[in-house]
C-alpha positions as CSV (number, residue, x, y, z in Angstrom):
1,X,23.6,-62.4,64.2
2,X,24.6,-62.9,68.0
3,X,22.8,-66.2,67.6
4,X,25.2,-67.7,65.9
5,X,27.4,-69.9,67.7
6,X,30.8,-71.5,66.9
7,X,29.7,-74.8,66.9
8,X,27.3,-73.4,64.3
9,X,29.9,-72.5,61.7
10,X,31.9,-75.7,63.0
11,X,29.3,-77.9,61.4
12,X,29.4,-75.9,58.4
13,X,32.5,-75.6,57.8
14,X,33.7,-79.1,58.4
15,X,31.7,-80.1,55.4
16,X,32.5,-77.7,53.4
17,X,35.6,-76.1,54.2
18,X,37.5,-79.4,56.2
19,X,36.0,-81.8,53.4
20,X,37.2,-80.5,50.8
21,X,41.0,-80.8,52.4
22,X,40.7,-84.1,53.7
23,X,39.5,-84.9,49.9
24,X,42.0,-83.3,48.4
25,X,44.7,-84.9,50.4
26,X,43.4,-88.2,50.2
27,X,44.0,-87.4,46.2
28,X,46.6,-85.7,46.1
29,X,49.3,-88.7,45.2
30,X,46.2,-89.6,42.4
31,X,46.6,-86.0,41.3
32,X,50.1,-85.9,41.4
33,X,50.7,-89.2,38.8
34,X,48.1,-87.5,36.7
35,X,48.9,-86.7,33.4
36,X,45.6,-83.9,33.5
37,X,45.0,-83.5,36.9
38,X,41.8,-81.3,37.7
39,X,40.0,-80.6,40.8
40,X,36.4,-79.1,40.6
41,X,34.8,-78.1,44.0
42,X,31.2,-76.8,44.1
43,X,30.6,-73.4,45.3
44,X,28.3,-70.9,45.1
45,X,27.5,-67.1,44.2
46,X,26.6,-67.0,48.2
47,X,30.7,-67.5,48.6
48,X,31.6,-64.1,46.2
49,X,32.2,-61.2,49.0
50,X,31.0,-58.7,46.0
51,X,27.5,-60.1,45.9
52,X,27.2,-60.4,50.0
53,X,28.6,-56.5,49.9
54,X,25.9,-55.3,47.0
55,X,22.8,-53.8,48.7
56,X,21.0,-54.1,45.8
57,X,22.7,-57.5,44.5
58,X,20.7,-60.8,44.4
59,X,21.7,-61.3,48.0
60,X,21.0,-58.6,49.8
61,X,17.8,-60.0,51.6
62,X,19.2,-63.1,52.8
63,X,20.2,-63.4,56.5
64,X,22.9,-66.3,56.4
65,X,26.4,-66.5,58.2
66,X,27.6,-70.5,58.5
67,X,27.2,-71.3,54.5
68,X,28.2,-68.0,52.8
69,X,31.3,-67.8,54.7
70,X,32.3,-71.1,54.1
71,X,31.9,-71.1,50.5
72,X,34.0,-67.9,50.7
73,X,36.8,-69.7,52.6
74,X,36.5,-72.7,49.9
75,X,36.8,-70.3,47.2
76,X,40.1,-69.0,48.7
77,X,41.7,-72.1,49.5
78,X,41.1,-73.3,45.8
79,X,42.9,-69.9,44.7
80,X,45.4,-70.9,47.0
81,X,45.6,-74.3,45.8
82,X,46.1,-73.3,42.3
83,X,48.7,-70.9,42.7
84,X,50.4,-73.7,45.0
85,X,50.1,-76.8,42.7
86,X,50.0,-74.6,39.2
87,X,50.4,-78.5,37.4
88,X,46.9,-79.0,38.8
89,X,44.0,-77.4,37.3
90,X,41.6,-76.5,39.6
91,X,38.0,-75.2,39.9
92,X,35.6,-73.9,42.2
93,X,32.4,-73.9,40.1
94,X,28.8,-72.6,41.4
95,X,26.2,-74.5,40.4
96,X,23.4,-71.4,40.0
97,X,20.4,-71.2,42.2
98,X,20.1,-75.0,42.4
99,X,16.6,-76.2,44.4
100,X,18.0,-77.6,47.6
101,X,17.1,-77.7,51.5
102,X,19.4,-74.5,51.6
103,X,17.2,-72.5,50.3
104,X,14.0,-74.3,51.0
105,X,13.7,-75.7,47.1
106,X,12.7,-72.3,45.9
107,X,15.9,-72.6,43.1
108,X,14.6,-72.0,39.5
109,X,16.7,-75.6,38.6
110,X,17.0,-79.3,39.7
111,X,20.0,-80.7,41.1
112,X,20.7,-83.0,38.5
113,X,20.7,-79.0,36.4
114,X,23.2,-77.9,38.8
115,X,25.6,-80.6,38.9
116,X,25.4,-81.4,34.8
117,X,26.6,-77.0,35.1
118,X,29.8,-78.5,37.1
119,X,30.5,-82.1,35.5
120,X,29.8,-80.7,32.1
121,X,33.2,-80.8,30.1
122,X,34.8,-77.6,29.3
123,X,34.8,-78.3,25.5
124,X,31.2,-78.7,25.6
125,X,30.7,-75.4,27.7
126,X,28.1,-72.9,25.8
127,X,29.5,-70.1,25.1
């Protein structure tokens, strides 16, 4: 844990914390004139402070600090968002463990899996 330095996080979080502002911004005039404006971020279960504080949850072996927290913060801000802008609807959806260089490709899904999850319309959802 003492290894981790701010410059660290920094990189992390200007991706996925910073992005996601200067996105939303840069749409929010789009968004605004929108007659069904929606916003969907991608998150993840490594975000959810519950699962990092479960000893026994699906988390409790892994030994990250840049990611999870940012995923945390872009959860909040989209809870923030939404009670800020209640016109806009607006999502932070995790796409389920998703095979990626995050976690060395040992996710039980594809990519293309994980982002159908997110793009998926909410009509067509599977209950």
């Amino acid at each position: 844990m003492a290894d981790t330095t701010a410059a660290d996080m920094g990189r992390v979080f200007e991706t996925n914390v910073l992005g996601s502002v200067r996105v939303l911004r840069a749409f929010a005039a789009l968004l605004d004139s929108s007659a069904a404006p929606v916003v969907v971020n991608a998150s993840s279960g490594l975000g959810s402070l519950g699962h990092a504080s479960d000893p026994e949850g699906p988390y409790a072996d892994l030994n990250m600090r840049a990611y999870p927290a940012s995923k945390a913060s872009l959860n909040m801000l989209k809870v923030q968002w939404a009670q800020g802008v209640p016109r806009w609807r607006i999502n932070a959806a995790g796409p389920g463990f998703t095979a990626t260089d995050v976690n060395a490709h040992r996710g039980t899904q594809s990519v293309e899996d994980g982002t159908d999850a997110i793009v998926r319309p909410s009509h067509a959802v599977e209950r």
